[in-house]
N, C-alpha and C positions, 0 to 999 in steps of 0.2 A: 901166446895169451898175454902177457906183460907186457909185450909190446903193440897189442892195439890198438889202446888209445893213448898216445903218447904223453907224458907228464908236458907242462908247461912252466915257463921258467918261475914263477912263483913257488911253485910243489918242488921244483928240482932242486931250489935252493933251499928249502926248507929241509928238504931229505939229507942235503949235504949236512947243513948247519948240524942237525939231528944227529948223523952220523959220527959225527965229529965232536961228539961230549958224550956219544956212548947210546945213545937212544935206538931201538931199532922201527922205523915209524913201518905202518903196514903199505904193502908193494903196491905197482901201479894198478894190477886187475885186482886188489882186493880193495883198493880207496875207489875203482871203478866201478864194483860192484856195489858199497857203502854209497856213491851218487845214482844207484839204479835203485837201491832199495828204500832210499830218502823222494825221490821224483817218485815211484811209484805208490807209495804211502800217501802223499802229498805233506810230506815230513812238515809240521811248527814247531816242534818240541823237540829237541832232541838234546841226549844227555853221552856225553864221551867221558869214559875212564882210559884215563890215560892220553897224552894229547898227543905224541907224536909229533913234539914241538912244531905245530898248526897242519902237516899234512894229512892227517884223516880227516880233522875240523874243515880244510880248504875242501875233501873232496864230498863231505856232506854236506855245506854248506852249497855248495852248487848243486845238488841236488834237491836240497829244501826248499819251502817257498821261500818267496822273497820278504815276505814279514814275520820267516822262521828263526829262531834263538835257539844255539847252541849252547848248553852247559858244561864246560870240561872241567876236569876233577882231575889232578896231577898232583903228585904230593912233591916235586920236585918243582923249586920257583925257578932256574931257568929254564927250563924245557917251556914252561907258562911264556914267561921272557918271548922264549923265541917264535912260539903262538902264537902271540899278537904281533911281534913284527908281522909274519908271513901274512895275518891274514891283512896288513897295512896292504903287503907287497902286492897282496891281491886282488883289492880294490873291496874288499870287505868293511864296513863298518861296524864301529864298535858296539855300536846298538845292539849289533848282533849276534853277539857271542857274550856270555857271563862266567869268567874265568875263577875259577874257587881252586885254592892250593892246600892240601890237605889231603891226611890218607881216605882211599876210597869208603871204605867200613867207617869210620865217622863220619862223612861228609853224607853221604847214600840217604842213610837214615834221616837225615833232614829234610830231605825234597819230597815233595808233591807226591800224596798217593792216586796215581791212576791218570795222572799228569801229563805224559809222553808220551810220544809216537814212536820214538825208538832210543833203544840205549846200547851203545857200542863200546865194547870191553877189551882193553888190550893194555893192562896191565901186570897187575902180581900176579903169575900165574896159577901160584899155589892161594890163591882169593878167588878165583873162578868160579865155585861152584858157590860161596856167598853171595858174587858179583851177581850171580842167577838169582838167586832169593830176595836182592832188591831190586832187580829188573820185573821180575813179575808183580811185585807192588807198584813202583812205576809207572807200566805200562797200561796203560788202555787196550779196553779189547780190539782185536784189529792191530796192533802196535807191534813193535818185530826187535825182539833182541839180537844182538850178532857178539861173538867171540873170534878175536883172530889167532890166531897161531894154533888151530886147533889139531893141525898134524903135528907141532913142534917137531920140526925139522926130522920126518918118518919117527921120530922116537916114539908113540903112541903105539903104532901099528906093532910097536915088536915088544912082548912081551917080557925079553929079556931085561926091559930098562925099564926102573920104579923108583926113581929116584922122584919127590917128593913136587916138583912140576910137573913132570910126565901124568903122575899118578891125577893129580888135581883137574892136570886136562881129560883123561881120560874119565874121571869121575862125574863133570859137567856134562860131558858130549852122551854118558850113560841117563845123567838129568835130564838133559833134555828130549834125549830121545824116547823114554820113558814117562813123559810128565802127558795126561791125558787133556792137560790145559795148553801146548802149545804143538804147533802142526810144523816138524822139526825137517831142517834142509842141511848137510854138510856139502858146499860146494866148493872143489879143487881148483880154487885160483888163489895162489901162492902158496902162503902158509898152511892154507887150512882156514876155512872160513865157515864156522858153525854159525848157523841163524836160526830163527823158529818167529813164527809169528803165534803172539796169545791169544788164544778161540775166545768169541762172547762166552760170556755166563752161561 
């Protein structure tokens, strides 16, 4: 499943660069599936917590349209840094990405309510279920939030582990699947990749 649509050398150097200060950016079927749920939306707006120093931004931004804007929200200035290289390496213009450095939970609160076509979370994991509470202002109806890591490495699944990430993810994935405003999907490619698209009114 990760290996079926193969990364390209913009994404792969980005994953490195990523890897390599510490970052874990999200896998190739789960930035493949983030370009299927961007194409399929016909994504303009879209809002990333967390950037994955530019590899989720490269794999939504190929799935957006082409006069779509990326906002990413990293509280971390090189990971940002390394953002903008990749999406250089990419063939990405700047026009098209608007890169804000700052914690999620102050930055969130300032954007656009009902603004977005989607908002993709892969940040602090114990802000997850916040990350939820400003995606649903956000988003427009029709508009699709996603969280990645949403198995955290099987630890969710086993009741034995409640250590204060675990718990967080487990508490969002409880959110969404419970919230009668959004029509909720967990699909197994990679990490764990919770979505939900928000129902009209």
């Amino acid at each position: 499943m990760e290996d079926f649509l193969p990364e390209d050398e913009p994404i792969l150097n980005a994953r490195r660069l990523g890897e390599e200060i510490g970052a874990v950016p999200i896998g190739p079927a789960g930035g493949a599936a983030l370009r299927f749920l961007a194409a399929m939306i016909d994504a303009r707006t879209v809002v990333e917590v967390g950037s994955g120093c530019g590899v989720s931004g490269i794999w939504l931004l190929r799935g957006m349209r082409k006069d779509g804007v990326l906002t990413s929200v990293d509280v971390e200035p090189e990971h940002q840094r390394l953002a903008k290289q990749a999406y250089v390496e990419a063939g990405l213009g700047t026009s098209r990405t608007r890169m804000i450095v700052g914690r999620a939970l102050e930055v969130l609160p300032r954007l656009t309510d009902g603004a977005y076509d989607l908002v993709f979370c892969d940040a602090a994991k114990q802000e997850y279920p916040a990350y939820l509470e400003d995606a649903l202002r956000l988003l427009r109806p029709g508009g699709v939030v996603a969280f990645d890591n949403a198995t955290w490495h099987h630890r969710v699944a086993d009741p034995d582990v409640r250590d204060p990430e675990t718990a967080a993810i487990r508490e969002v994935s409880r959110m969404v699947r419970d919230d009668e405003r959004l029509v909720p999907l967990l699909l197994p490619v990679g990490d764990g990749l919770l979505c939900a698209v928000k129902r009209d009114a």
